[in-house]
N, C-alpha and C positions, 0 to 999 in steps of 0.2 A: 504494500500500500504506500502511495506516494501525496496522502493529503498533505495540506497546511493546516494547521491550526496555532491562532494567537490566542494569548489569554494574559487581557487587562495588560496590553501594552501602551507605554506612555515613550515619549522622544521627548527631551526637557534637556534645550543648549544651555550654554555656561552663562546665559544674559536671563536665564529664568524663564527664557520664552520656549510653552507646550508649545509642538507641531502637531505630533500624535497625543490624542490626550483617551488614555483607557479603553485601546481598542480590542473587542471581543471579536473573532470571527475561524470560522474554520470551513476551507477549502477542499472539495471533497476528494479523491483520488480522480484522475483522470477529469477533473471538471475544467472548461475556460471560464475563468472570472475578468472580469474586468476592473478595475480601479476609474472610474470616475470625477472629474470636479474640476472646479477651476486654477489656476494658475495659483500657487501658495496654500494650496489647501490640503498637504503633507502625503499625498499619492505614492509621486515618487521616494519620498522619505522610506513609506512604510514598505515600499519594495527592496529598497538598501536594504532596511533593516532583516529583510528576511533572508536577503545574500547574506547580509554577516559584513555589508561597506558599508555601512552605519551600528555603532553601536547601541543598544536600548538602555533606556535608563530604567525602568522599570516593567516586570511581567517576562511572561514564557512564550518563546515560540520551537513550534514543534515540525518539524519535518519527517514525515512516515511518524514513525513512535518515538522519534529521536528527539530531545531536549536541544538545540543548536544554539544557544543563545553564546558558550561559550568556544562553539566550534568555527575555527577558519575560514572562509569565502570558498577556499580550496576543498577543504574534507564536505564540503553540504551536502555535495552530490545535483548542485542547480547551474541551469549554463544563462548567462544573462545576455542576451540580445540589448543592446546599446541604440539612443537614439542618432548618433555619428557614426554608428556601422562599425568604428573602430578597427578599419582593415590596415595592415601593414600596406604601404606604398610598394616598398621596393621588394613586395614578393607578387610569385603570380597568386592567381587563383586559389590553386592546388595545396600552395604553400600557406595562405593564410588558412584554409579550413584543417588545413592538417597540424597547423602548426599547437596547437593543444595537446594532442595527441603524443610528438613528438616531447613536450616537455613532461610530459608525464612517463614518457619512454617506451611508449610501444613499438613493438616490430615493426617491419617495414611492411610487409604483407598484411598486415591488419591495419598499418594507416591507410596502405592503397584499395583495401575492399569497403572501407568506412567512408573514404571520400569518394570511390564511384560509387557507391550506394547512394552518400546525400547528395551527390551530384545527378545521379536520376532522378532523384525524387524534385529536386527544385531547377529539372533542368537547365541546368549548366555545364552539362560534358563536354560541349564544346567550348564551350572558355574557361577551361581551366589550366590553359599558358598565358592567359591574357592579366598584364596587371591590374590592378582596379582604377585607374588613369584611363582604362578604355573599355572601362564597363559604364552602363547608366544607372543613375540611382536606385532604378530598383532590382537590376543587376547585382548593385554592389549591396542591397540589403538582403539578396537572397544567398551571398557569400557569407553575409553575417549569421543566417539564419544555419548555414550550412556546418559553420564552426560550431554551434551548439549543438546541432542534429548528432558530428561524430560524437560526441561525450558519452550519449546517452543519457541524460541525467533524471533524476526523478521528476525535475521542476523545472520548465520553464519558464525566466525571468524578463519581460518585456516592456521597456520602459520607451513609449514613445515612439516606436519605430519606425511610423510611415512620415512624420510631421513634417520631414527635406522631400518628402514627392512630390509632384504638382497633385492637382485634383483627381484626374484621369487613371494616375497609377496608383494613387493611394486605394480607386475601389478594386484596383484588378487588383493590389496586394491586401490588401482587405481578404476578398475569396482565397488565396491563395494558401493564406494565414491558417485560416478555416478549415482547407483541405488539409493541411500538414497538420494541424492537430487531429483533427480524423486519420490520418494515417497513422502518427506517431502513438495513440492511445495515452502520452502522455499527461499529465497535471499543467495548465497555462497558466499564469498569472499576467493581465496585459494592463498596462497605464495608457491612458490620453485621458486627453483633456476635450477632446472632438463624442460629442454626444450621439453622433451618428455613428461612428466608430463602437463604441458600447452597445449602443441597440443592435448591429446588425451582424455582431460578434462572440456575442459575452451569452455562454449557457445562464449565467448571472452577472447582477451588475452589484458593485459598491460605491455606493454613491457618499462624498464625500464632501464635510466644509469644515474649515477650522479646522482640524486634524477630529473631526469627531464623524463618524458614521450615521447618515442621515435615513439610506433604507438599503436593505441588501433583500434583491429579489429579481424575477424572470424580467427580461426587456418587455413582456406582453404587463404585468403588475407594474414594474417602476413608470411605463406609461399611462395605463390606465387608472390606474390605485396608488397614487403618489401617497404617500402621510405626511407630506407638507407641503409648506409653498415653494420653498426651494426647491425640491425634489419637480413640484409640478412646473417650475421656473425654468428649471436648469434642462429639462428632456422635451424636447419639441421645437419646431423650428418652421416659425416665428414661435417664441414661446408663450406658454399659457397667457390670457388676460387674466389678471386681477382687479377685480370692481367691488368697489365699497357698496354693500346695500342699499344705503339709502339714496343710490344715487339714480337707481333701477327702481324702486320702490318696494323693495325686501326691507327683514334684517339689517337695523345699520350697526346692530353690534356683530357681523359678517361680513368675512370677503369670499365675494362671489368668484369661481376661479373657470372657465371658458376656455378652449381650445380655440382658436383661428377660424380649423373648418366647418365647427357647429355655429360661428355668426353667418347667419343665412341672409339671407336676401329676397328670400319668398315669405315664406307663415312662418307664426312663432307664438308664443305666450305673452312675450313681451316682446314692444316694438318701437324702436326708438330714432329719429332722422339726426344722423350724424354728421360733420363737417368734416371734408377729407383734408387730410394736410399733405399727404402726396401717397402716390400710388405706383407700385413695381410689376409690370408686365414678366411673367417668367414661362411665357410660352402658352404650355395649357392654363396655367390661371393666373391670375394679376392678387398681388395683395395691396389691402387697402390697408391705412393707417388715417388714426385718429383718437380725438377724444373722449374720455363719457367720465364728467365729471373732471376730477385731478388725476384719471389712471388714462394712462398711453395706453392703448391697443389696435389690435390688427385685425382683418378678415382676410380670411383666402379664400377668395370667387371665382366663378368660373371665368374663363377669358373674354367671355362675349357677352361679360356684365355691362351694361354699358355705367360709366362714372362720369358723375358730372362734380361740382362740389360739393354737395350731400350727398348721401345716401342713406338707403331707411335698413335698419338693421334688425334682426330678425333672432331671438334666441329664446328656448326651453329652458326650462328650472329640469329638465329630467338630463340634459348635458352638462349640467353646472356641478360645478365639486364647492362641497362648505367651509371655511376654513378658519379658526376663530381669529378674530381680526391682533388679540394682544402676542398667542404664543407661534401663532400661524400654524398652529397643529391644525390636521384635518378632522372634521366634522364627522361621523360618519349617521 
């Protein structure tokens, strides 16, 4: 068995400042998780931490049945994918995927079967004379993926990997990603910060702020069943509106919470003529932006909505999520 499990892990620098603050969570053998949240909201931290390149200040983290907290980077038995690829220049191919191997000491006939094994698998057999100088980025990310594939390790460590590709490669590495852990049967653990990455990745998500665990659960729950605002904030794109009740004529001790594609443009319960502040055509549907009340929000219409500067907006209390206005806990 090759789970993770943490238990009441805290990260606390030398200036007194938590990143991780009492994180509980366990990883199941063989599962993709994803790490989740914004930029400083200790993701990558707690992925160090479980390499063993960050020290913890408090709590246990366990790998398979193993206690690691005071075990090496080296003894974990995890191969960490880097968001800089981390390839040597001045070797080819061949030589950076193998080159772990070689420092570890293996024969030469088991570095040469390990690297044309991950070399089929993320076809690269034919560039492996080629330096990484004249691979493309996502070339040189499947080198990096390649170096951890020979180790074998019980855990994969992934911090960021695709965030140097343009948009185009980041979805074909995206699937790719996807495929090799269905190949490999191994445990993933993957960081970003891209919420679309998450949803169309992650067997589970961990969704993160302030170093504290906001919800851990399936991409189909963390979207549809957020337990807060942030969580309903943070997944969706344009993301959720938030409206003060009173401003709808509900609950003003509620914030009403709306997705994008439930503001309609035909029937509704509630129906209110809005002022558009500008509008983004994206092929098949245009979203509209505006106000209601002191809360900015959005619609997404169809493309042959016609817009002029209002529009009459159209939404159900049965699309709406409840949220209390003080803790921003969800309502149920």
């Amino acid at each position: 068995m090759s789970g993770v499990i943490l238990k009441n892990v805290r990260k606390t620098y030398d200036n007194n400042k938590t990143v991780i603050n009492n994180v509980n969570l366990e990883i199941k053998d063989k599962e993709f998780v994803v790490l989740v949240g914004a930029s400083g909201c200790g993701k990558s931290t707690l992925l160090r931490m479980i390499a063993g390149l960050e020290d913890i200040s408090e709590g246990e983290i366990f790998i398979g049945d193993k206690k690691v907290n005071d075990v090496p980077p080296k003894d974990r038995d995890i191969a960490f994918v880097f968001q800089s690829y981390a390839l040597y220049p001045h070797m080819t191919v061949r030589e950076n995927i193998a080159f772990g191997l070689k420092m570890r000491k293996a024969d030469k006939k088991t570095i040469e079967k390990k690297v044309q094994e991950a070399a089929e698998i993320l076809n690269l057999g034919e560039y492996l004379d080629r330096k990484p100088k004249q691979l493309s980025g996502g070339q040189r990310q499947r080198v990096a993926l390649g170096r951890a594939i020979v180790r074998n390790p019980k855990v994969f460590l992934m911090d960021e990997p695709l965030s140097n590709l343009d948009a185009k490669l980041r979805v074909q590495m995206r699937s790719e990603i996807k495929k090799l852990h269905e190949k490999l049967q191994t445990t993933f653990i993957y960081v970003t910060h891209d919420q679309t990455e998450a949803l169309t990745m992650g067997d589970r998500i961990v969704v993160l702020n302030n170093g504290d665990i906001q919800q851990v659960d399936t991409p189909y729950e963390i979207y549809n069943n957020p337990k807060n605002t942030f969580v309903a904030g943070f997944v969706g794109s344009p993301q959720m509106n938030f409206i003060d009740g009173k401003d709808i004529g509900l609950d003003e001790n509620i914030i009403y919470g709306i997705r994008p594609e439930k503001m309609l443009s035909g029937n509704g319960e509630i129906k209110l003529t809005v002022n558009i502040d500008i509008s983004e055509m994206l092929g098949s549907e245009t979203i509209a932006y505006f106000n209601i009340g002191e809360s900015k929000c959005s619609a997404k219409l169809e493309s042959d909505v016609n817009l002029n500067k209002s529009l009459e907006i159209c939404m159900n209390t049965s699309d709406m999520y409840k949220f209390d206005k003080q803790t921003g806990d969800r309502i149920y």
